[in-house]
C-alpha positions as CSV (number, residue, x, y, z in Angstrom):
1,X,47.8,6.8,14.9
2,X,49.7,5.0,17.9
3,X,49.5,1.7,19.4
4,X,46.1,1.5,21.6
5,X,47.0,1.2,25.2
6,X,47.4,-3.0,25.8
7,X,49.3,-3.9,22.4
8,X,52.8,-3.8,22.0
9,X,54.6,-1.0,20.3
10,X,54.2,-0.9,16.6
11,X,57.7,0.5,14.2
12,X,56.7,2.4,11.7
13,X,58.5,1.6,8.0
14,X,60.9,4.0,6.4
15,X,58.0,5.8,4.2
16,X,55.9,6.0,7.2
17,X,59.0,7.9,8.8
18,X,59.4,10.1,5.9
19,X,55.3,11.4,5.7
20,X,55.3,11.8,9.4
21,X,54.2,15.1,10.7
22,X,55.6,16.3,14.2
23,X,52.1,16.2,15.7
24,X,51.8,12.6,14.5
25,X,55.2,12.1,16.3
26,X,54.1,13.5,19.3
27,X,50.9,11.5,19.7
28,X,52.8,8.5,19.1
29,X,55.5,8.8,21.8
30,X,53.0,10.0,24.1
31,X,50.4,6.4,23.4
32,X,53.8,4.6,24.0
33,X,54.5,5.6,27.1
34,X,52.8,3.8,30.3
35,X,50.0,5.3,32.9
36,X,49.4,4.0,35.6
37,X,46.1,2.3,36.3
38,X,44.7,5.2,38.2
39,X,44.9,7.8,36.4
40,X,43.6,5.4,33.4
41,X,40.3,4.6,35.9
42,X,39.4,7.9,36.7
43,X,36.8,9.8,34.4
44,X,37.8,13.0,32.7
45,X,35.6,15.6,33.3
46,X,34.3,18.6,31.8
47,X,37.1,20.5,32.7
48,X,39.7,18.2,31.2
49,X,38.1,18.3,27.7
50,X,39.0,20.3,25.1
51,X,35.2,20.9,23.5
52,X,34.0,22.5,27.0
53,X,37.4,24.6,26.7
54,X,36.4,25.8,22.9
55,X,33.0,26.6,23.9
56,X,34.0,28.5,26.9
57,X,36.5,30.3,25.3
58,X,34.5,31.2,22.2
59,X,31.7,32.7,25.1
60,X,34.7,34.5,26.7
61,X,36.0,36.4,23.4
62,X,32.4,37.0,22.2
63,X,31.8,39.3,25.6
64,X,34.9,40.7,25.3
65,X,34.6,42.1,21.6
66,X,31.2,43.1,23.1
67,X,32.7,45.5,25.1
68,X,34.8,46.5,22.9
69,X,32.5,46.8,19.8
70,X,30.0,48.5,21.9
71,X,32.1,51.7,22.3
72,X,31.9,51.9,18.1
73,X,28.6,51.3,18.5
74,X,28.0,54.5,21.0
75,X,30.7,56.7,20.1
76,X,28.5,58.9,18.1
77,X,26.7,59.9,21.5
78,X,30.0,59.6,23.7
79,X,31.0,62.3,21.5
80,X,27.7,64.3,22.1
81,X,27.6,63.5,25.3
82,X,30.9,64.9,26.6
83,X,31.6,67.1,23.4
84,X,34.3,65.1,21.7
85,X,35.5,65.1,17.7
86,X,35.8,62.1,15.7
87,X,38.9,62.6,15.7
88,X,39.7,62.5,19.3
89,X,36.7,59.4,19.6
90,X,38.9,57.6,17.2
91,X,41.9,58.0,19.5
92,X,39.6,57.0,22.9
93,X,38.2,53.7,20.3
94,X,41.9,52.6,19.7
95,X,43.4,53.7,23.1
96,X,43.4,49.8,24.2
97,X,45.7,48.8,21.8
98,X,48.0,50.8,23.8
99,X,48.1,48.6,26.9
100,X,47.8,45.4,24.6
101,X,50.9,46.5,22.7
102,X,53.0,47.3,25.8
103,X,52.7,44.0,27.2
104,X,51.5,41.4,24.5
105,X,55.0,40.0,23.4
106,X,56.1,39.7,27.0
107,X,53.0,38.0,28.2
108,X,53.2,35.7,24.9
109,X,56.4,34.7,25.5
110,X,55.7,32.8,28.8
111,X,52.6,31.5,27.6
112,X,53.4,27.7,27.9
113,X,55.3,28.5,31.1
114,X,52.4,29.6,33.1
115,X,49.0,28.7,34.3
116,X,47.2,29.8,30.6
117,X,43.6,29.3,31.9
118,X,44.3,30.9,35.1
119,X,45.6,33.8,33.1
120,X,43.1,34.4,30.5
121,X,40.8,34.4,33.3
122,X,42.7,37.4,35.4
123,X,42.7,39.1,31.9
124,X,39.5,38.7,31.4
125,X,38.4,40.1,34.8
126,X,40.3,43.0,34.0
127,X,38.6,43.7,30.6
128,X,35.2,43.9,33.2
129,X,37.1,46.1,35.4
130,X,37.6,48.6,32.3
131,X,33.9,47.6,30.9
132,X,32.6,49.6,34.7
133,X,35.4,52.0,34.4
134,X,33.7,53.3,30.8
135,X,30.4,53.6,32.6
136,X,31.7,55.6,35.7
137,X,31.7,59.1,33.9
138,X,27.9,59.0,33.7
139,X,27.4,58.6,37.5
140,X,29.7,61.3,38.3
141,X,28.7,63.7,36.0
142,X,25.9,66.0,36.3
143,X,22.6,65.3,34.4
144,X,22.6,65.7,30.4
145,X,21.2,69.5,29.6
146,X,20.4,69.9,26.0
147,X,20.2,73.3,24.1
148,X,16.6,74.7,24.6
149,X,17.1,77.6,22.4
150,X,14.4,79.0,20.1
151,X,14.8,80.5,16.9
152,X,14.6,84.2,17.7
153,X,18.0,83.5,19.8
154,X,20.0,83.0,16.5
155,X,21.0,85.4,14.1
156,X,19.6,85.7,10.3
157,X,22.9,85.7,8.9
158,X,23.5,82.2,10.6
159,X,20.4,80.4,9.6
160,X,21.4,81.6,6.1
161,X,24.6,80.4,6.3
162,X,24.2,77.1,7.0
163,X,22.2,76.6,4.2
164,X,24.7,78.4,1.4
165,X,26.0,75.4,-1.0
166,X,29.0,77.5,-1.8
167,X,30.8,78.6,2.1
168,X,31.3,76.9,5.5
169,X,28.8,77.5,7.9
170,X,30.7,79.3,10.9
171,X,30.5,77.7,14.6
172,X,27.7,77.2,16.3
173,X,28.0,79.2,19.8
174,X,24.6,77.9,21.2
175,X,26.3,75.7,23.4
176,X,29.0,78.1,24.1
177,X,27.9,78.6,27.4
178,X,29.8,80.3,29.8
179,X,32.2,77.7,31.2
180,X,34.1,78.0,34.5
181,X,37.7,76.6,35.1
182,X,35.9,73.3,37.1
183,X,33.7,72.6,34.9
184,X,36.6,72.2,31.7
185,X,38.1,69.9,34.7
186,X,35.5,67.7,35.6
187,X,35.1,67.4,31.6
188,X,39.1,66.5,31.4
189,X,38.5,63.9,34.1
190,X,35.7,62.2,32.3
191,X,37.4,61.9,29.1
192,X,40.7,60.5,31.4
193,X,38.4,57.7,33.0
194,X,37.7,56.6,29.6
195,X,41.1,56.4,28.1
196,X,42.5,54.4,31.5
197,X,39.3,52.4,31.2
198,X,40.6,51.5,27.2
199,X,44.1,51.2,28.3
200,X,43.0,48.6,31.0
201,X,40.4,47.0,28.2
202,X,44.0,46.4,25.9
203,X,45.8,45.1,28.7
204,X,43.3,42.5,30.0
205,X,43.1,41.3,26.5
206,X,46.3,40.6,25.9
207,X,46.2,37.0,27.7
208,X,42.9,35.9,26.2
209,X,43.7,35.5,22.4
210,X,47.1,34.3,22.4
211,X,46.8,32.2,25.5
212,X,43.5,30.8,24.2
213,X,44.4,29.8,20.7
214,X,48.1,28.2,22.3
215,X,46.2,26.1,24.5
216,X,43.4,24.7,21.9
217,X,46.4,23.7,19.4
218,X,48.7,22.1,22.4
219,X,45.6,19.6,23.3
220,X,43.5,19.1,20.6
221,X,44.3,16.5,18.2
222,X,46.1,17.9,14.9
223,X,43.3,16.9,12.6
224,X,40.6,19.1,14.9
225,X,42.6,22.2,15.6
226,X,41.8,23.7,12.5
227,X,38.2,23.0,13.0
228,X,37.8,24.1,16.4
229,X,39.5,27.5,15.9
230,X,37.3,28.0,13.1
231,X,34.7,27.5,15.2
232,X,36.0,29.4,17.8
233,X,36.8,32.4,15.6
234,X,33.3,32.0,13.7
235,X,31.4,32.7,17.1
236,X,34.0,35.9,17.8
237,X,32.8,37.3,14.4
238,X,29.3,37.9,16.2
239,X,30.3,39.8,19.0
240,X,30.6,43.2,17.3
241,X,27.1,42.3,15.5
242,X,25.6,41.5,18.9
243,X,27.9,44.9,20.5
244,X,25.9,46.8,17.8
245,X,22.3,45.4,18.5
246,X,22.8,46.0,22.1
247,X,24.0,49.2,21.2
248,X,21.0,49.9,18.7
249,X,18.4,49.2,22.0
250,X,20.5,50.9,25.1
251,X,20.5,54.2,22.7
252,X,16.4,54.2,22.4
253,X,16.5,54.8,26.5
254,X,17.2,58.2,27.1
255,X,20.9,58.8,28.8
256,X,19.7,59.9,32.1
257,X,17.1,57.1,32.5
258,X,17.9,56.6,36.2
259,X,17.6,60.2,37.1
260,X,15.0,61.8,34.6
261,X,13.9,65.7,35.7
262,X,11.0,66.8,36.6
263,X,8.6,67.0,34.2
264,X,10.1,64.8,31.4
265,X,12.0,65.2,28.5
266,X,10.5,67.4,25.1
267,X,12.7,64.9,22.9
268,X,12.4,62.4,20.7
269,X,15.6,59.6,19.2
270,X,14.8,61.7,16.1
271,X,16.0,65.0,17.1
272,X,19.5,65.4,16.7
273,X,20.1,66.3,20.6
274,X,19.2,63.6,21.6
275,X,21.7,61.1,23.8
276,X,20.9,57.5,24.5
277,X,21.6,55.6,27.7
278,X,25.2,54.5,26.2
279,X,26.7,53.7,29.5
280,X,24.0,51.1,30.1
281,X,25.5,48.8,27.8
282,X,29.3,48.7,29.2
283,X,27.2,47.3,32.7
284,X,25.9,44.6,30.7
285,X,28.7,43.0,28.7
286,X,30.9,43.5,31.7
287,X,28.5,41.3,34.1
288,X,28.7,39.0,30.9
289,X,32.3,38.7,31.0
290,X,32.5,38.1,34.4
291,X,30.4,35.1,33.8
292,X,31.8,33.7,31.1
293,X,35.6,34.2,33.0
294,X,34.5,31.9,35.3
295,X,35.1,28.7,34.3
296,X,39.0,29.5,33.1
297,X,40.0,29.1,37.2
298,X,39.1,25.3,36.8
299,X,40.5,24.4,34.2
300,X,44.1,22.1,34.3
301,X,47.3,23.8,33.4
302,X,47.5,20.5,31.2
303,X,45.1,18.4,30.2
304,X,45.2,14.9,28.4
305,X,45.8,15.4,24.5
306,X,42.9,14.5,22.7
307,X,43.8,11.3,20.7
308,X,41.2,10.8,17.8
309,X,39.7,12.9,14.9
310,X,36.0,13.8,14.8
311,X,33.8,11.3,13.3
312,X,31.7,13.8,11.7
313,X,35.2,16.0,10.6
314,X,35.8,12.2,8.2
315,X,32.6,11.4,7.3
316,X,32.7,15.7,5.6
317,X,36.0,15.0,4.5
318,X,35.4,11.8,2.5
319,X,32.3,13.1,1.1
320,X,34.1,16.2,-0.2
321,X,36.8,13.1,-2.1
322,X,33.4,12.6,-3.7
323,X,8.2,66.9,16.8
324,X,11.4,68.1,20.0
325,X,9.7,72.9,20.1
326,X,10.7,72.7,15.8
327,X,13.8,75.1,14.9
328,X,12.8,77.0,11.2
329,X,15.1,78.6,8.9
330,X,14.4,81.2,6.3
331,X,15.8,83.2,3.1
332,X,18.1,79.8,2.2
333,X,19.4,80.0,-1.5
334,X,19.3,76.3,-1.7
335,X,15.2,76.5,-1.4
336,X,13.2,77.6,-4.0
337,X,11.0,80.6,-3.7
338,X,12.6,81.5,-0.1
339,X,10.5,79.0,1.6
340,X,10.8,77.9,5.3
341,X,12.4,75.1,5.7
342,X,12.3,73.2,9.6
343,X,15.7,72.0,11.5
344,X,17.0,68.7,11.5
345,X,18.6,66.5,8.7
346,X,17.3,66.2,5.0
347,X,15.7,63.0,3.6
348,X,18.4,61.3,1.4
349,X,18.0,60.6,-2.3
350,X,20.0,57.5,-1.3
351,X,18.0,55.8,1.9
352,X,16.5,52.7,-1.2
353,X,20.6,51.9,-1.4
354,X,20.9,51.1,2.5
355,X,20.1,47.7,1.9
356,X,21.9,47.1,-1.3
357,X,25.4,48.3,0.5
358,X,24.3,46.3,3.7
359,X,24.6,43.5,2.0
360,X,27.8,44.1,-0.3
361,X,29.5,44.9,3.4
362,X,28.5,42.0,4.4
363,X,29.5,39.8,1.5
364,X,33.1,41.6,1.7
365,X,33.7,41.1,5.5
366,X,32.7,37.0,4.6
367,X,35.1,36.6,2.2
368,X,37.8,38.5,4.1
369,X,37.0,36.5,6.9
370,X,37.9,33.3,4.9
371,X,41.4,34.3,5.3
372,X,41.3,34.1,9.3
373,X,42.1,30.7,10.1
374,X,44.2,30.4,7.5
375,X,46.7,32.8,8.5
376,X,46.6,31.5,12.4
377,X,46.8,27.5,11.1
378,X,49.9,28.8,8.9
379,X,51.8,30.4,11.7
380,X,51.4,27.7,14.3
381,X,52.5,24.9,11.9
382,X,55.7,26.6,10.8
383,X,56.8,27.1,14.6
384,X,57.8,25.2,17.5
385,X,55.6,23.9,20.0
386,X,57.0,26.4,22.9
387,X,56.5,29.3,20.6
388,X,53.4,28.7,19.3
389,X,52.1,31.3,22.1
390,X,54.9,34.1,21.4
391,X,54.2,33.7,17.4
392,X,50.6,34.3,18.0
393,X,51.2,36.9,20.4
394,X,53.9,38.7,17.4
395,X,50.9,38.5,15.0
396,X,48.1,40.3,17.2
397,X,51.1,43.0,18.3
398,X,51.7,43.6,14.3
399,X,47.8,43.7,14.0
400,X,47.4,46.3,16.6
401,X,50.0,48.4,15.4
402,X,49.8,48.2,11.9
403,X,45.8,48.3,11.8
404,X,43.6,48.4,14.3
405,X,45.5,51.0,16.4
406,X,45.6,53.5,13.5
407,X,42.3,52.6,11.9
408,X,39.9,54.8,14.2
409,X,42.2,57.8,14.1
410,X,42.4,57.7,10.3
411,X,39.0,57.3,10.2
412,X,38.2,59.6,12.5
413,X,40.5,62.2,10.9
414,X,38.9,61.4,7.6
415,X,35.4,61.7,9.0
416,X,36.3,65.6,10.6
417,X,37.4,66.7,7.5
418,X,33.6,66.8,5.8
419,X,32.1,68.7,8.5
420,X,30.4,71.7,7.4
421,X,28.9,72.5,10.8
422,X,31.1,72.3,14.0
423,X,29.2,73.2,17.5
424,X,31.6,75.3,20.3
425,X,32.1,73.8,24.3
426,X,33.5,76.1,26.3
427,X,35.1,78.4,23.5
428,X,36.7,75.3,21.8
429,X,35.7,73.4,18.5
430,X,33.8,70.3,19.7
431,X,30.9,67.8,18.3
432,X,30.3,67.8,14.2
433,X,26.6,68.7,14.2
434,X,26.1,68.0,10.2
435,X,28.3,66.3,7.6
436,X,28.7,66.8,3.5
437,X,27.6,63.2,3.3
438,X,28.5,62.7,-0.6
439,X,32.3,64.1,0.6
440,X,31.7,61.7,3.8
441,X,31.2,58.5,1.3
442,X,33.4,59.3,-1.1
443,X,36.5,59.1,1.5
444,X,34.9,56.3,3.7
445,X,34.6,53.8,0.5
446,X,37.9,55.2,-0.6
447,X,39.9,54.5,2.7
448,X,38.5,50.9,2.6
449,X,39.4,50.4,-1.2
450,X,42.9,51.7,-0.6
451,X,43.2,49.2,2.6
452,X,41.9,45.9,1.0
453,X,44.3,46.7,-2.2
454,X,46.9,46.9,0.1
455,X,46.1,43.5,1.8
456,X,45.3,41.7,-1.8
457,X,49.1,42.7,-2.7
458,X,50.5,41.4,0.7
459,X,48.6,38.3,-0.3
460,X,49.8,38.0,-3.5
461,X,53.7,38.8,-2.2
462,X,53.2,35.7,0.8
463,X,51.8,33.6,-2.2
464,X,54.8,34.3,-4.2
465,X,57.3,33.8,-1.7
466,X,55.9,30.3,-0.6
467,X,56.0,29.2,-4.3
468,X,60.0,29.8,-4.2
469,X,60.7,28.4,-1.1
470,X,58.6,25.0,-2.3
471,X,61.0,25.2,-5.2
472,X,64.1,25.4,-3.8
473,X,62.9,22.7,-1.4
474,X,62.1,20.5,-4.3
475,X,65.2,21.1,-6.3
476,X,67.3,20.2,-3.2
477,X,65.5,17.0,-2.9
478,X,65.9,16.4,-6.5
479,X,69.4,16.9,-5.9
480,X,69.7,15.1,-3.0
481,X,68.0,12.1,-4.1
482,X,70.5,11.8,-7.6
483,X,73.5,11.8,-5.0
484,X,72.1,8.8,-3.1
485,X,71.6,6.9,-6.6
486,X,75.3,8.0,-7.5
487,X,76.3,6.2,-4.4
């Protein structure tokens, strides 16, 4: 620690200089030098205290990842709703990395030139902006209208079909209805407003993370960085779970809640054409964004660097030294004696093991996450101070590209591929209707196998590498040192 503010300037000794970190450095060049007795009378406020900026930041990036978690959480009836694959819903999900991308290494790179709070607050206005742009399509389109066909409109060799073990059943034309030229537009449009509204979602994100993380390292003290991102990042890690809930509640309303037809519905969340009110929850993670962006327009560009370690961080540390009209189908080979058999999805032999894989999903993503702050603390202690931003800014670029960009159209892909039942929109292959869900497992579990192999051998490599470089740096001290004794 420096000299307290009164006493005279203290030299360190020769080992002192030798152990001394640059932070440490810092702190103590910045005790030495004078205030004036002004600035040391006046009380710092909320807004020049790193905590309040921790807390408000960990608010801000848990509505953000709302809004972008909620569109996993919905995507299922976005595709229903406007007839999309998985494959194209994969593409829409990782459509923001493509503003984030185009702009995160030259926004990082005048990140401790610029007004960071100020920043991270326009970003996160934007990332509102694009939360009410991915609601729009439901205010301009018409109203939802499900297939009210009964059975005698289908043909026997269909109904058969779809139950034969051995073939594909062929496409569903039920909701081939005729389709005009302006109705294929307006459905072009809708699917447009979405991908600007993700391309604007990437792009006011890009200021947020880096910015953020930057700023917390610059002004807290060395000892509590490491702390407060974990903390910072540990509240993040909720914001797809609590994208999800909201998800799991807006889909119970029906989607045309504000402007339900006459009469009613006939349909229940049970019946597979059913489509929840998925726009309703882009309204209410953006009006929480907005809130929590607030605060970033007060805060300083600099603020006074916080001088002492938590008392509670030492007191851990030295203790650690010590019903929906039913649809039937007949004459299926799968059924025994020819029965009747009613629409809808079969009960699964595997619903008892929901819980079980819950839990060993949940176990994985911990321990993955262990590895978070990690990375970020080894990155900004191996660069300079004025590119702490533009380092942090290299590694979310690398992320998006490398992983999360990709991700949903692999998976996406992966998930089209076991579809035995596709349903037509306007004479094109749209909306999987039913999935070979052993297939559907069997490639889900392996892509994630094949993707955390891949990251245990990167680890391993980074482990390997810092291992030689600590000794070569030991031998050349070794050799250093027997030079200075020869002399």
């Amino acid at each position: 620690m420096g000299p307290r503010i009164g006493e005279g300037p203290q030299m360190p000794d020769r080992s002192t200089k030798a152990t001394m970190g640059a932070e440490d450095i810092h702190e103590r060049k910045v005790s030495m030098e004078p205030r004036d007795s002004h600035q040391d009378a006046q009380p710092r406020g909320m807004f020049q205290n790193i905590k309040f900026f921790v807390l408000c930041h960990s608010i801000l990036q848990l509505a953000q990842l709302m809004i972008s978690g909620y569109l996993k959480s919905s995507i299922s009836t976005v595709e229903k709703r406007f007839g999309l694959s998985s494959q194209t819903s994969g593409l829409l999900a990782a459509f923001n990395e493509v503003g984030n991308i185009s702009l995160i290494l030259f926004v990082s790179y005048f990140g401790s030139r610029v007004h960071r709070p100020r920043m991270i607050g326009c970003g996160a206005i934007l990332v509102a902006v694009a939360g009410l742009l991915m609601a729009l399509p439901h205010f301009i389109s018409e109203p939802y209208r499900y297939d009210h066909s009964s059975p005698e409109d289908r043909s026997q060799d269909f109904e058969a079909s779809l139950c034969l073990p051995t073939t594909m059943a062929p496409a569903s034309a039920l909701s081939n209805d005729s389709c005009s030229s302006r109705t294929e537009t307006k459905h072009l449009t809708m699917v447009g407003i979405m991908f600007t509204a993700q391309t604007l979602l990437g792009i006011g994100g890009v200021p947020i993370q880096p910015f953020g993380i930057s700023y917390i390292d610059d002004f807290a003290h060395h000892s509590n960085s490491p702390l407060y991102l974990g903390i910072l990042f540990a509240i993040t890690m909720m914001g797809p779970g609590l994208a999800y809930g909201l998800g799991s509640l807006m889909l119970r309303l029906y989607v045309d809640i504000d402007r339900m037809p006459e009469g009613g519905i006939n349909l229940t969340t049970k019946d597979p054409r059913w489509v929840g009110a998925w726009w309703l929850g882009f309204l209410i993670s953006a009006g929480l964004v907005v809130l929590a962006a607030s605060p970033y327009f007060f805060f300083p560009r600099e603020m006074p660097k916080e001088k002492y370690e938590l008392h509670f961080r030492q007191k851990v540390l030295a203790g650690g030294a010590s019903i929906g009209s039913k649809v039937f189908y007949t004459n299926c080979s799968c059924v025994a004696g020819n029965g009747t058999i009613s629409a809808g999805s079969c009960e699964s032999a595997c619903s008892r093991l929901v819980l079980p894989f819950i839990l060993l999903i949940s176990l994985g993503a911990a321990v993955a996450s262990i590895t978070h702050t990690p990375s970020f603390m080894l990155i900004l202690r191996g660069v300079k101070k004025e590119d702490k931003t533009l380092a942090v800014g290299m590694q979310f670029m690398l992320l998006r590209v490398l992983a999360w960009m990709p991700s949903p159209v692999i998976h996406g892909s992966a998930i089209d591929t076991t579809c035995v039942h596709w349903a037509l929109t306007c004479g094109r292959r749209a909306v999987c209707r039913y999935y070979d869900h052993d297939l559907l497992r069997n490639r889900f579990i392996g892509l994630q196998f094949f993707f955390k192999s891949g990251s245990l051998v990167c680890f391993a490599l980074v482990l390997a590498i810092l291992r030689q470089q600590s000794r070569e740096a030991s031998t050349k001290a070794t050799v250093k040192s027997s030079d200075l004794q020869e002399l």
